[in-house]
N, CA, C and O of each residue as an XYZ file, in Angstrom:
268
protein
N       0.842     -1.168      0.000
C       0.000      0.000      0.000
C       0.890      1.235      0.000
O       1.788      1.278      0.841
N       0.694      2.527     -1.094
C       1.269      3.322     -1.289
C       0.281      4.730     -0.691
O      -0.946      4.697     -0.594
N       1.151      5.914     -0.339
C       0.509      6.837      0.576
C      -0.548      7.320     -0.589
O      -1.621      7.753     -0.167
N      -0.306      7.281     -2.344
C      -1.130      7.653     -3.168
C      -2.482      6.909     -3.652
O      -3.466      7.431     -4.176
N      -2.272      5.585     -3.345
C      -3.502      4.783     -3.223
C      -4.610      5.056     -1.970
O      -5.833      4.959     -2.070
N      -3.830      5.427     -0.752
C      -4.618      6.092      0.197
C      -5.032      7.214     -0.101
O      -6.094      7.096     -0.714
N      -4.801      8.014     -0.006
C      -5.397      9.589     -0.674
C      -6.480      9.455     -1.192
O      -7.522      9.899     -0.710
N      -6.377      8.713     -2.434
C      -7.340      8.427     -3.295
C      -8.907      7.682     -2.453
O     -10.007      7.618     -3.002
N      -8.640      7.272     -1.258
C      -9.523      6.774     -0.714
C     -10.474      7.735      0.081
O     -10.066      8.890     -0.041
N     -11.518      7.660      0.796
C     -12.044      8.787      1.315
C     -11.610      7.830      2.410
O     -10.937      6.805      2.302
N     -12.427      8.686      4.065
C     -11.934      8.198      4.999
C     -12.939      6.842      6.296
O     -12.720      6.222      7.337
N     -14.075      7.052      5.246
C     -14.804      5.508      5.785
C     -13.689      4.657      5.433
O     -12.670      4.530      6.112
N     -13.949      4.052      4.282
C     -12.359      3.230      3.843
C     -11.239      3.241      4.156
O     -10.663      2.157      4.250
N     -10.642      4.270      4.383
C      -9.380      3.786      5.434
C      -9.510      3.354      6.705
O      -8.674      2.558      7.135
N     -10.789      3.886      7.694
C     -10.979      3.418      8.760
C     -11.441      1.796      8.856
O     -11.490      1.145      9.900
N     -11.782      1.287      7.442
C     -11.892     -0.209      7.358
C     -10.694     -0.948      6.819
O     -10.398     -2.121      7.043
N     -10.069     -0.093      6.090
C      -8.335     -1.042      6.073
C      -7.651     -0.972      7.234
O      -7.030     -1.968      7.605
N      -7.647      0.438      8.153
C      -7.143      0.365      9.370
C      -7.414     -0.961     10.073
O      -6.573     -1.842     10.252
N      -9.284     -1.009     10.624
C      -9.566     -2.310     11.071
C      -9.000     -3.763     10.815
O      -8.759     -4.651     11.633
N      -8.811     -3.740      8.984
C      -8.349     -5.101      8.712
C      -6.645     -5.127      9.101
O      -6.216     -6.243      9.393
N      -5.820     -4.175      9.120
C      -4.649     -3.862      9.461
C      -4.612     -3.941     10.681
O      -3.464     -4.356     10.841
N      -5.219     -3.801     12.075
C      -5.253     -3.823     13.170
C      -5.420     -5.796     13.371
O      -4.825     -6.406     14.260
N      -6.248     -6.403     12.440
C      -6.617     -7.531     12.730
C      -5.412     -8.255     12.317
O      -4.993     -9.041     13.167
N      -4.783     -8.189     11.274
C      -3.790     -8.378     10.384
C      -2.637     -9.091     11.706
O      -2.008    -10.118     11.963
N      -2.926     -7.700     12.253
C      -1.093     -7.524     13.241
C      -1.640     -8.455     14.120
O      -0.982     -9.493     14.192
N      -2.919     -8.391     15.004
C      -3.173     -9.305     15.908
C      -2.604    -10.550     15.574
O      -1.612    -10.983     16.160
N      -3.234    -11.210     14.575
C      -2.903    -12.112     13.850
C      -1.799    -12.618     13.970
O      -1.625    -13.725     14.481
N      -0.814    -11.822     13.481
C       0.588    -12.194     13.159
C       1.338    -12.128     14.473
O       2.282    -12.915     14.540
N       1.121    -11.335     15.570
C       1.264    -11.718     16.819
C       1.317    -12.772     17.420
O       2.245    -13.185     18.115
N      -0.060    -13.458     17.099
C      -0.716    -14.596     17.665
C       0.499    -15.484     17.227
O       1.235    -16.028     18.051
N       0.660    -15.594     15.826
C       1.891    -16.448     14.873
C       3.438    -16.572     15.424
O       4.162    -17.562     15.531
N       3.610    -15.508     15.661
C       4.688    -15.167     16.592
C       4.592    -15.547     17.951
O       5.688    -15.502     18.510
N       3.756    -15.866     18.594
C       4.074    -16.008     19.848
C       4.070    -17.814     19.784
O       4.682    -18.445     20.646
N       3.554    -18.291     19.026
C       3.056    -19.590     18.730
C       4.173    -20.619     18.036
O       4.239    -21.837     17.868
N       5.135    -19.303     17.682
C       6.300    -20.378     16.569
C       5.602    -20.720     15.330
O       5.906    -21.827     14.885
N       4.720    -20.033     14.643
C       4.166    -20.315     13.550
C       4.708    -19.304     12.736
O       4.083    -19.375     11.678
N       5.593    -18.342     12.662
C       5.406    -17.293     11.887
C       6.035    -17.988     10.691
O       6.743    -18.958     10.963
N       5.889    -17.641      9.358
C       6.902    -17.732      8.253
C       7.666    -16.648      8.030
O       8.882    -16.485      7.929
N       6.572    -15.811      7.961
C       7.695    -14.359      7.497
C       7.544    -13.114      8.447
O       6.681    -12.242      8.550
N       8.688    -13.370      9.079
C       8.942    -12.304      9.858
C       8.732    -11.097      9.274
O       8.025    -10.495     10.082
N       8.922    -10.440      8.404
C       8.844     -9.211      7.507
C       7.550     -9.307      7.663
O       7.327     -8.832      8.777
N       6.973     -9.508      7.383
C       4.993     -9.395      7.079
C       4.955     -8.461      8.268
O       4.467     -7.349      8.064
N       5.362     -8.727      9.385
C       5.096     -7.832     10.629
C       4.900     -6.520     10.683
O       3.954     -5.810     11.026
N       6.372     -6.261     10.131
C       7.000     -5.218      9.748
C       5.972     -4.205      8.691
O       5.468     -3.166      9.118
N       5.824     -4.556      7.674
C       4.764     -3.800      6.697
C       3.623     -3.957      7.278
O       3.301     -2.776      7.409
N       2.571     -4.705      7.830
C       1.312     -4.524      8.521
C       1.081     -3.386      9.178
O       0.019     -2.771      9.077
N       2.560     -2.833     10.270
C       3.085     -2.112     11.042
C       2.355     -0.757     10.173
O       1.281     -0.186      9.980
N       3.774     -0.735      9.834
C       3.977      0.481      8.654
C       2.735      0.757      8.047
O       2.449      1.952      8.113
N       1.715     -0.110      7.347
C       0.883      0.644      6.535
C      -0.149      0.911      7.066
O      -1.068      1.399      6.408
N      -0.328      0.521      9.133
C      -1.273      0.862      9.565
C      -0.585      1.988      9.867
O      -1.522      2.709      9.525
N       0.365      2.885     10.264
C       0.776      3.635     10.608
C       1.119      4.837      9.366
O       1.668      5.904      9.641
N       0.789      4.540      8.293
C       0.503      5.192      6.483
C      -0.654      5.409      6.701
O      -0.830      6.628      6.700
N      -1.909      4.653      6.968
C      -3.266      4.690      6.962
C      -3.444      5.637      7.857
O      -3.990      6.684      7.509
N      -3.043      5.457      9.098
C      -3.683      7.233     10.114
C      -3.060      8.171      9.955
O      -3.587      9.226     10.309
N      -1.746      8.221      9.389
C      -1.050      9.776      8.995
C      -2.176     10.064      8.055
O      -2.954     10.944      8.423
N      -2.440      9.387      6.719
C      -3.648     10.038      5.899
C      -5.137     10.133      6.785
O      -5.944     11.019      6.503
N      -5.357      9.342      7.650
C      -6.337     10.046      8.073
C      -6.425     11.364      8.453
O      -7.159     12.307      8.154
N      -5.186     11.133      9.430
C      -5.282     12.790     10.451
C      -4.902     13.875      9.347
O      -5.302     15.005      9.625
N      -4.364     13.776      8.420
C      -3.777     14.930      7.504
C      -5.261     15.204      6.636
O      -5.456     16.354      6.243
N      -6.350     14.089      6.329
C      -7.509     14.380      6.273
C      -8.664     15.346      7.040
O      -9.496     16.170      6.662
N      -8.256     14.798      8.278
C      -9.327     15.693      9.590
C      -8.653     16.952      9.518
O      -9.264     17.967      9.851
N      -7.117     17.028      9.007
C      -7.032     18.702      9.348
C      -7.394     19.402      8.079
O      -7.723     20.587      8.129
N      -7.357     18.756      6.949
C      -7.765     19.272      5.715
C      -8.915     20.120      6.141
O      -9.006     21.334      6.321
N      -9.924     18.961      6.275
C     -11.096     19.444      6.739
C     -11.569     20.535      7.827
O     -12.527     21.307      7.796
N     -10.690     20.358      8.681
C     -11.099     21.399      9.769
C     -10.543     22.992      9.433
O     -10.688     23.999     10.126
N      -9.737     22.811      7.888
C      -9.291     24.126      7.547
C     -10.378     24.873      6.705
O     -10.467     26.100      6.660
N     -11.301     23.888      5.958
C     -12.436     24.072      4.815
C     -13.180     24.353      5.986
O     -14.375     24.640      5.904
């Protein structure tokens, strides 16, 4: 996920990739704690693009609160 594919999104939709990104990491937690993981990296980007997803939110809410 690229910060320009987000943009393009309004912000119901990111607050539902957030969700699946929040579930994502649980997930891979769970994997990790279990000795199941395969790819350590997966972690890592889940991370990151939930943390891509609320910078565009909040840079959204201030858009807005300037209009």
């Amino acid at each position: 996920m690229n910060a320009s594919e987000l943009r393009d999104k309004n912000p119901d939709q990111l607050r539902e990739d957030l969700v699946a990104l929040k579930k994502e990491a649980f997930n891979l937690r769970f994997q990790q704690a279990t000795n199941q993981m395969e790819n350590t990296a997966q972690m890592r980007r889940v991370r990151r693009d939930a943390a891509r997803v609320k910078t565009i939110l909040s840079e959204k809410a201030a858009q807005a609160a300037v209009e």
